[in-house]
N, C-alpha and C positions, 0 to 999 in steps of 0.2 A: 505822298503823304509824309510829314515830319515825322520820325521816330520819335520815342519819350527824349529826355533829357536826363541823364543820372540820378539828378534831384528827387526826379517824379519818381523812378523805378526803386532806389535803394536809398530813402532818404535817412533812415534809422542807424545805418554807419557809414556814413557821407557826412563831411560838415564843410561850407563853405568860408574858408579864414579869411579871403579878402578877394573882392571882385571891383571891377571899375570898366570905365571903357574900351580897356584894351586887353585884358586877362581875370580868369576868376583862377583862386588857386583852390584846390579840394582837400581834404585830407579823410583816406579812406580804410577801415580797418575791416576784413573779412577774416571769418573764423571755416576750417576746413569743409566742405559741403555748400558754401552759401554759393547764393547765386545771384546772380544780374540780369534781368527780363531783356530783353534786345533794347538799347538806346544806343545813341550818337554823339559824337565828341567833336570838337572843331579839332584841329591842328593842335597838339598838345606835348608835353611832357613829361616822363613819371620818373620820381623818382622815389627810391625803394629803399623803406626804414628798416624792415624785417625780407629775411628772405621770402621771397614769394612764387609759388607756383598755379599756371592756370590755364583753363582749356576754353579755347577764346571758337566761340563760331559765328564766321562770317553770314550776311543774309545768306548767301547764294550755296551755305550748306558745307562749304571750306572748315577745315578742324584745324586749329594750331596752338601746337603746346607750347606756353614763354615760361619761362623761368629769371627772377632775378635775382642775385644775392643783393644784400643788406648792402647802400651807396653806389649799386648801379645806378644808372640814369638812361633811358630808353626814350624816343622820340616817333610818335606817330603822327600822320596826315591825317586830315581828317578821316572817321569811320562809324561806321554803324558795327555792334557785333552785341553778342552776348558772353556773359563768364561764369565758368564754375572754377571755383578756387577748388585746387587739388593739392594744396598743400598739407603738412601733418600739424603744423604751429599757425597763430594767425599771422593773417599778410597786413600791412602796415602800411600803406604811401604817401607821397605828395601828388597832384597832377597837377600839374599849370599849363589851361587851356587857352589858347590866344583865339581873339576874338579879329574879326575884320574890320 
């Protein structure tokens, strides 16, 4: 079964700034405590306007804490996971998901 898509789970600070055949770019602001229902991402990019910290679990019940300062740029394959932002400030990003 397809997991949600970003869109559908957190669409209230999600905004998509431009999508086409080959990439959508997202731009996403979370505030300390929030959360992201379990969805999926193709092959993607983040890059980090604010620092940002968060506790990312995988389906299969995996815990991992990422942290990024403000113009990191961090690349992941595609995944499915959920997030709680553990940060104290809000977190800020860009993602640019490539599409097939």
């Amino acid at each position: 079964m397809k997991k949600p898509d970003i869109m559908e789970v957190a669409p209230k600070d999600t905004k998509v700034l431009f999508e086409n055949d080959r990439m959508r770019v997202l731009e996403a602001r979370r505030r300390p405590g929030d959360i992201e229902p379990e969805h999926s991402h193709p092959p993607y990019v983040v890059y980090a306007l604010s620092d940002i910290s968060q506790r990312i679990t995988m389906p299969d019940g995996q815990v991992l804490e990422k942290h990024l300062k403000a113009g990191e740029v961090a690349w992941s394959e595609a995944v499915t996971h959920s997030i709680v932002y553990t940060g104290k400030t809000e977190g800020h990003i860009l993602a640019v998901e490539l599409k097939k």
